[in-house]
C-alpha positions in Angstrom: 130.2 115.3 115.9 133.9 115.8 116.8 136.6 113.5 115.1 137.4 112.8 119.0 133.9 110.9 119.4 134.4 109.7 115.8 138.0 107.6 117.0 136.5 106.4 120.3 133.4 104.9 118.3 135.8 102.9 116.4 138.3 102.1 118.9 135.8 100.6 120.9 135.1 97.9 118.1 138.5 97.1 117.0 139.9 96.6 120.8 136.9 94.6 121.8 138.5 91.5 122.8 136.2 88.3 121.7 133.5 88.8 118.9 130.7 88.7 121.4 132.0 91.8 123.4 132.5 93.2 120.1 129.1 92.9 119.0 127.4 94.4 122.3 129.0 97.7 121.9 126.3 99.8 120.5 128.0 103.9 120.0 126.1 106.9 121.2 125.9 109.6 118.3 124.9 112.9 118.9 126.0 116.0 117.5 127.4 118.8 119.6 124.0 120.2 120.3 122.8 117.0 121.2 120.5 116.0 118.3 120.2 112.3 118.1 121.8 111.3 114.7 120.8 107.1 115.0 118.4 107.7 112.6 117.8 108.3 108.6 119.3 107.1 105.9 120.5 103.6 105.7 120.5 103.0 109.4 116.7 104.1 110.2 116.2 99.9 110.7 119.3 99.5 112.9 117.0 101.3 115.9 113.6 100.7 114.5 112.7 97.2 116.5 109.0 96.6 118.0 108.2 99.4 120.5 110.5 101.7 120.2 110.4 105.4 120.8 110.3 107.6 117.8 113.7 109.2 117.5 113.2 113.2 117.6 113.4 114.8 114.3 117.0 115.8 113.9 118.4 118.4 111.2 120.4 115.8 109.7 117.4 113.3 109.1 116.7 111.6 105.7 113.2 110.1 104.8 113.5 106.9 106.9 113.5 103.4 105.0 111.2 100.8 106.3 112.8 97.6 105.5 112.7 94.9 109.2 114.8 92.6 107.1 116.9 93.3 104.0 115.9 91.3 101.1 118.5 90.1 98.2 119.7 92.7 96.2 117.7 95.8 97.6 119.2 98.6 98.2 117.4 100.8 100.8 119.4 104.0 99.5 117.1 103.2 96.4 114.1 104.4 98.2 115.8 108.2 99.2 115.7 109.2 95.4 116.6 112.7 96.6 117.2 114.8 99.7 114.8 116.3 101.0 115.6 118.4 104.2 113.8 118.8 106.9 111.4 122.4 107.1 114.1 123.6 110.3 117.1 122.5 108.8 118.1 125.9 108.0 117.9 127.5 111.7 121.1 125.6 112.7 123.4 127.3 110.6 124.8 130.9 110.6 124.7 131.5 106.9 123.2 130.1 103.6 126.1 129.3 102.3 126.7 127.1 104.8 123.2 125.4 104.6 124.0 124.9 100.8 127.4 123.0 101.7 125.5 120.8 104.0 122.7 120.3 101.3 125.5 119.4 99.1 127.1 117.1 101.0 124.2 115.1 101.9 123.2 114.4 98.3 126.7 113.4 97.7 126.2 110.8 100.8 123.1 110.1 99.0 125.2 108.6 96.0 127.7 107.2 97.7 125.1 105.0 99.0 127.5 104.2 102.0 130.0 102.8 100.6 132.1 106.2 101.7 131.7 107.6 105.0 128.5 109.6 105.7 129.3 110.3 109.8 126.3 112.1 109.6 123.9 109.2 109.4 126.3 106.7 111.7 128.2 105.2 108.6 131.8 105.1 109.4 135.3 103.8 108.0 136.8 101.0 109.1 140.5 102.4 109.6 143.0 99.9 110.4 141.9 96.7 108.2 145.0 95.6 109.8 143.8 95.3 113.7 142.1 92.3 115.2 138.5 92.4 114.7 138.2 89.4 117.2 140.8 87.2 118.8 140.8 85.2 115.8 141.0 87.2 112.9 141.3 90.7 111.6 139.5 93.0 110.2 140.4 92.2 106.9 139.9 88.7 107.1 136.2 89.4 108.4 135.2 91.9 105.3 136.6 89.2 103.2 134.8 86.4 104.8 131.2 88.8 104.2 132.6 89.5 100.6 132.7 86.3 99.9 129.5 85.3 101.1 127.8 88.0 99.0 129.6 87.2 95.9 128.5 83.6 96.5 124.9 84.4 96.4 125.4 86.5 93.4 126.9 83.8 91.6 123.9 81.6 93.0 121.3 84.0 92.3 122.6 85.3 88.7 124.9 82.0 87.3 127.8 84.5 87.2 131.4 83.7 87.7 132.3 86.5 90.0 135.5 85.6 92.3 136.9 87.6 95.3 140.6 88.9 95.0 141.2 91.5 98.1 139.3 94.0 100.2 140.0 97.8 99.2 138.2 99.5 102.4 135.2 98.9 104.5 132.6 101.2 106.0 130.0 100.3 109.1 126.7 101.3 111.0 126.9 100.0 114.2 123.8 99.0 116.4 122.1 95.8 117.3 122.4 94.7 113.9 125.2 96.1 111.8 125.4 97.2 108.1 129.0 96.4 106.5 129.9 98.2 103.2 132.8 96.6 101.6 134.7 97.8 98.4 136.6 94.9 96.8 138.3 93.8 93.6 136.9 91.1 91.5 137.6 89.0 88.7 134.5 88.5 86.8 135.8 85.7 84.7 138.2 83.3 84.8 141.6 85.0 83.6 139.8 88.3 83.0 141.1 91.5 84.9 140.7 93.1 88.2 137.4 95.1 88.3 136.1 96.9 91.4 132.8 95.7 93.7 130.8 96.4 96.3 129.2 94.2 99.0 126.5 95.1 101.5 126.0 92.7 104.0 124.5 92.4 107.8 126.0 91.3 111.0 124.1 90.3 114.1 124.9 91.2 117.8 126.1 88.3 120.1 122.2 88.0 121.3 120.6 86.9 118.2 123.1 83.7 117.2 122.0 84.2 113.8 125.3 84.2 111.0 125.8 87.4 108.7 123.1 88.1 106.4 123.9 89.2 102.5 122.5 92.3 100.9 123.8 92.9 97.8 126.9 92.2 95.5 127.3 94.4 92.3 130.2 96.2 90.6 130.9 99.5 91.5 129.4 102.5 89.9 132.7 103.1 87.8 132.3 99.7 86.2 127.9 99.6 85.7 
């Protein structure tokens, strides 16, 4: 994919101009040779409703998680254990050494779990945290608001005392229903210093009036 289709993707969602327009935008990804890249990974539910096609078997495909609705505190990345690429991966590149870098970098996309950009499997940064995300509020104020809700159900599910301070960055893979990775800081007890977190929550398209859905809510990996 070029970084040209990679900026109109997210242009589109931050100019949308009310939430509702915002939601309905749903990005086409395909790479340059036209392989369909909506699928795998993370994202194999966002275009996985009730009588769909089967997506064709691109080169870029992960073994696809089966999740219809995300339960509390599961990560699907915790199902793709390792990379496994598919038998004619290796016919779209010139070299091996280029096969190994891509090999590479999709077990590195396999740890990041999301929570950096994978452009590969439809997982992107949320640039400008800045820029309205509706007419209402901003991006930042909308990761915050999901933040929030996950650490609340944390605290519910777990009797912690976990508190929101600030959003560091945010990732998303866009569809009908959206996943929203957000890096934040955290106190974990009252007077007790700034750690880093990770939420994981979902967001609905204007269609389905349902409110965002929690995932999970955990500390990131430098602080487990």
């Amino acid at each position: 994919m070029t970084s040209t289709e990679s900026t109109d993707v997210t242009a589109a969602k931050r100019h949308s101009e009310t939430e509702e327009e915002t939601h309905n935008k749903k990005p086409k990804m395909e790479d340059e040779d036209g392989v369909n890249l909506e699928e795998g990974g993370d994202c194999e539910e966002e275009f996985d409703d009730a009588g769909a096609k089967a997506k064709p078997k691109g080169y870029l495909k992960y073994p696809p998680a089966r999740e219809v609705e995300p339960e509390w505190d599961k990560d699907s990345f915790d199902d793709l254990d390792e990379f496994v690429p598919n038998p004619e991966s290796r016919g779209y590149f010139q070299n091996d050494e280029d096969y190994q870098e891509f090999c590479e970098s999709r077990k590195q996309a396999l740890k990041d779990r999301g929570f950096l950009p994978d452009e590969a499997n439809n997982i992107y940064p949320i640039v400008d945290l800045e820029e309205p995300w509706t007419t209402q509020t901003t991006t930042r104020e909308y990761l915050a608001d999901l933040a929030r809700l996950c650490v609340k159900k944390l605290n519910e599910e777990e009797g912690s005392t976990v508190e929101f301070l600030s959003v560091v960055r945010g990732n998303i893979c866009a569809g009908g229903r959206w996943k929203l990775y957000i890096t934040f800081m955290a106190r974990e007890h009252p007077g007790g210093d700034p750690v880093e977190y990770q939420a994981k929550a979902m967001d609905f398209a204007g269609g389905y009036n349902r409110p965002p859905f929690p995932i999970l809510c955990r500390p990131a990996p430098l602080n487990r």
